[in-house]
C-alpha positions as CSV (number, residue, x, y, z in Angstrom):
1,X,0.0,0.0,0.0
2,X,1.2,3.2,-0.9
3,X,1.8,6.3,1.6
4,X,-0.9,8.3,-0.1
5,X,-3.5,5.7,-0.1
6,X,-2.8,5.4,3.7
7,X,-3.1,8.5,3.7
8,X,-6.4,8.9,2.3
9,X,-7.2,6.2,4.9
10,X,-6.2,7.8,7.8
11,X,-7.8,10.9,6.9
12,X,-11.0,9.1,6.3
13,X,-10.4,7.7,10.1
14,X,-9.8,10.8,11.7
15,X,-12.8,12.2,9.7
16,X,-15.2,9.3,11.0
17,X,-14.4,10.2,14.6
18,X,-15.1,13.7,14.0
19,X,-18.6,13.0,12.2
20,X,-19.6,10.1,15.1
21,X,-19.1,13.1,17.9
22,X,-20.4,16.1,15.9
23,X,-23.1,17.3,18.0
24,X,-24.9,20.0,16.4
25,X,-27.6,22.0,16.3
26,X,-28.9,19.4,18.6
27,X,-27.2,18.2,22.0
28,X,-27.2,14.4,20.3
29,X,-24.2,13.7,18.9
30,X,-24.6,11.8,15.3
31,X,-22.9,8.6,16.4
32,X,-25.6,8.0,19.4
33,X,-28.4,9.1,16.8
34,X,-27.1,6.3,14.3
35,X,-26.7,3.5,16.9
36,X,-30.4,4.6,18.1
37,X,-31.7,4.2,14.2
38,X,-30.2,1.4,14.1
39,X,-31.2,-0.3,17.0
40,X,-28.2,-0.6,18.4
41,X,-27.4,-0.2,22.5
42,X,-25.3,2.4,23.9
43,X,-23.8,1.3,27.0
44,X,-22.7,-2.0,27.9
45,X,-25.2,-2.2,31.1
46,X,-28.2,-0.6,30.1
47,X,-28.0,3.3,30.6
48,X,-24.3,3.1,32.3
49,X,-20.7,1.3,31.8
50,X,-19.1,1.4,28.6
51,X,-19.9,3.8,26.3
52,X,-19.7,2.2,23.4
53,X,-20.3,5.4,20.5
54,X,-17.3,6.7,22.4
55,X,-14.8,3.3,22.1
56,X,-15.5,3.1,18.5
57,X,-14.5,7.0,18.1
58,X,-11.3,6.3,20.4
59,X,-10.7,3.5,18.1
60,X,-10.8,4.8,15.0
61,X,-9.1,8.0,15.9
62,X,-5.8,6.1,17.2
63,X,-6.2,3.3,14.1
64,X,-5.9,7.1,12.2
65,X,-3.2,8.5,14.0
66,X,-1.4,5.5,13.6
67,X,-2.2,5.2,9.7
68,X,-1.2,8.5,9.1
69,X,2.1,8.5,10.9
70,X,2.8,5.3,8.9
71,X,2.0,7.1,5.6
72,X,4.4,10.3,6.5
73,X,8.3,10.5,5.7
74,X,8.7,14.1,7.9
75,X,7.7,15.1,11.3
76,X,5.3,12.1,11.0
77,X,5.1,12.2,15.5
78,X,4.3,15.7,15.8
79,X,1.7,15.2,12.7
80,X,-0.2,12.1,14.4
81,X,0.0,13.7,17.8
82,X,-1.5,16.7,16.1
83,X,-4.5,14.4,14.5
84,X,-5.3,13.0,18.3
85,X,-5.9,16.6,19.6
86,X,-7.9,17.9,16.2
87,X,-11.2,15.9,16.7
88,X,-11.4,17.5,20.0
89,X,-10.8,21.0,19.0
90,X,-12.1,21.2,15.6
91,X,-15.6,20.8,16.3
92,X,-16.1,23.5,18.5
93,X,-14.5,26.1,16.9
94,X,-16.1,25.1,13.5
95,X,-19.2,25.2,15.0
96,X,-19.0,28.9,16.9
97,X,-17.4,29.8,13.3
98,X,-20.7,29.1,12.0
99,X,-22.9,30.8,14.9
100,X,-20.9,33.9,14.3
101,X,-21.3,34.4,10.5
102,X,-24.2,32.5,9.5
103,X,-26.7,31.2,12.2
104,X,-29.4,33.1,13.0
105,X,-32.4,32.7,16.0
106,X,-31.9,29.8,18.6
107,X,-28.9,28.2,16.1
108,X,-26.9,31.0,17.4
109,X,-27.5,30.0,21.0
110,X,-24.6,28.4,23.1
111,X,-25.5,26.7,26.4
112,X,-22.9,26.8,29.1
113,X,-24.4,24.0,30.9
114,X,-21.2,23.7,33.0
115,X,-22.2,27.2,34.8
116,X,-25.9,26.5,35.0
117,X,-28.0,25.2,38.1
118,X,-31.5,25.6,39.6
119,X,-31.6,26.4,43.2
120,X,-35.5,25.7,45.0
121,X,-37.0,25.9,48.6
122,X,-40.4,23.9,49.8
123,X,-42.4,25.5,52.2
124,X,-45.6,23.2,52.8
125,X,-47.4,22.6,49.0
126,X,-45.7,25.7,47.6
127,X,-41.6,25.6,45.9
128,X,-40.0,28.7,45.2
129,X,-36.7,29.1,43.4
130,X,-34.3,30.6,41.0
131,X,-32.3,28.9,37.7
132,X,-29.5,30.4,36.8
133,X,-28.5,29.7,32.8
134,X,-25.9,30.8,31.1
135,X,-25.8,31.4,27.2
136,X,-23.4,32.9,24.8
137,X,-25.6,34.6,21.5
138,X,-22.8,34.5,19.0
139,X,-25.1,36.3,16.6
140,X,-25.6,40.2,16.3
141,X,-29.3,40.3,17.2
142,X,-30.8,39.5,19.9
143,X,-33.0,36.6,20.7
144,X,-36.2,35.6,22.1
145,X,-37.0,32.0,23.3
146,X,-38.5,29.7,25.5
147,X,-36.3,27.0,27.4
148,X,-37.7,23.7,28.9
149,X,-35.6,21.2,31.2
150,X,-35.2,17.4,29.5
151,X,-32.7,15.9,32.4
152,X,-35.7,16.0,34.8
153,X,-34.8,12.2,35.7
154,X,-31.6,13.6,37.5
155,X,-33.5,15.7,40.3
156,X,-33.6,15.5,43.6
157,X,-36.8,15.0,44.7
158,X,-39.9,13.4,43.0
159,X,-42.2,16.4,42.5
160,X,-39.6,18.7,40.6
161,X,-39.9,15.3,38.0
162,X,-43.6,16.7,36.9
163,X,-43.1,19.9,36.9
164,X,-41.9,22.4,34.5
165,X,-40.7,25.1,36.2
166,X,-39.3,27.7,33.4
167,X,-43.2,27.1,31.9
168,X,-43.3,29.5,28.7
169,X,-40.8,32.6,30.4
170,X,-39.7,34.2,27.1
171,X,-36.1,34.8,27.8
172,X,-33.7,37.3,25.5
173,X,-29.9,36.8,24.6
174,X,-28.1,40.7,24.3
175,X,-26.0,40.0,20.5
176,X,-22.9,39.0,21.1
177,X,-22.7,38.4,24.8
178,X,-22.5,35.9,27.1
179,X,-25.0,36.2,29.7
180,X,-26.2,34.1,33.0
181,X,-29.7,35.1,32.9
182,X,-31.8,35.0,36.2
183,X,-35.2,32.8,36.1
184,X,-37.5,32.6,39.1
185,X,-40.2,30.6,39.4
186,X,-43.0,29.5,42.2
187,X,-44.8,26.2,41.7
188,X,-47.6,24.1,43.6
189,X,-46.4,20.6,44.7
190,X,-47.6,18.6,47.3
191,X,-45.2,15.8,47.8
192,X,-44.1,15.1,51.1
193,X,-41.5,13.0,50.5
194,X,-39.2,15.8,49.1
195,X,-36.8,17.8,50.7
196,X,-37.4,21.1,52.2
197,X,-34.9,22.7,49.7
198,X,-31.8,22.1,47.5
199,X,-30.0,22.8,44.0
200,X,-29.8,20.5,41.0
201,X,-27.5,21.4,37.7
202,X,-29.3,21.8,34.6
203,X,-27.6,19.8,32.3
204,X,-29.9,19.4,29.3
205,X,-32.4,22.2,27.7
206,X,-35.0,22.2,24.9
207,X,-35.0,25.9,23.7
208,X,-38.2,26.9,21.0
209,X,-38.6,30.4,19.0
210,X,-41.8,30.3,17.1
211,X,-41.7,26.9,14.8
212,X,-37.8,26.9,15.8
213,X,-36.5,24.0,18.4
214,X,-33.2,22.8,19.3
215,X,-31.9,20.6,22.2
216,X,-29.4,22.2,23.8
């Protein structure tokens, strides 16, 4: 085999990986979206263990790396070692490339789920609390949406589980900002088997503008 046809093969591995993890507009990256057309599972125990969209990735990316350092006469280390860190980096900044120039609405939205977290307090049938999420609007207008939460099956405490707390609070990203905006809500909840107050983070969002929808 020739170095440029393993080459070409090694940039068709490295590609793969970055196609299998390539996770928008939606929060789902492509790989789990295939294996879930296709029928296949996951994770080796159900909803936990091994991941196995990300093995596959990890596999194909070093089979890459190792192809293309193989297919190289000159600075063939420094090369592959480069090809490990692109499918990581690539992505994002391809993807906030294409918020800044070309996305408009909600497809300009960033979620910073990292720095994002609902706080509540229970007082007899009646919860009271504050979210606290942070966006970046890469665009130059500003936008109005609606967020819901999806990870609900993370919260402590069975009542936040039916509720939706943001309900239809239009919120507005400033153009090009990021912004932790400040959302308070008040709820009725009889449950007496939750906890008289606590935080949860907010790891997963479904934000809609008119017909427009993206999970975030």
């Amino acid at each position: 085999m020739s170095r440029r046809q393993r080459f070409a093969i090694a940039f068709m591995l490295i590609t793969s990986t970055i196609i299998l993890n390539w996770s928008y507009p939606d929060a789902k990256a492509l790989g789990v979206r295939l294996f879930q057309w296709i029928g296949l599972p996951m994770w080796s125990q159900g909803t936990s263990g091994l991941n196995y969209v990300n093995i596959i990735s990890m596999m194909l990316l070093f089979a890459g790396a190792f192809t293309l350092r193989t297919s190289l006469q000159r600075h063939a280390r420094k090369v592959a070692l480069l090809a490990l860190i692109l499918p990581f980096w690539l992505p994002s900044q391809l993807i906030v490339a294409y918020q800044s120039v070309w996305a408009k609405g909600i497809y300009a939205l960033e979620y910073v789920k990292e720095e994002s977290r609902c706080n509540y307090k229970k007082e007899a049938d009646r919860v009271t609390g504050t979210c606290l999420l942070t966006f970046v609007n890469h665009s130059g207008q500003d936008i109005l949406f609606t967020a819901s939460i999806r990870d609900r099956d993370l919260h402590t405490g069975s009542f936040l589980e039916s509720l939706d707390i943001l309900e239809d609070q239009t919120l507005t990203m400033p153009p090009r900002q990021k912004k932790t905006l400040n959302v308070a809500f008040t709820k009725i909840a009889a449950d007496a088997r939750a906890s008289a107050s606590g935080s949860f983070p907010v790891l997963e969002l479904t934000v809609t503008s008119g017909e427009q929808e993206r999970d975030i």
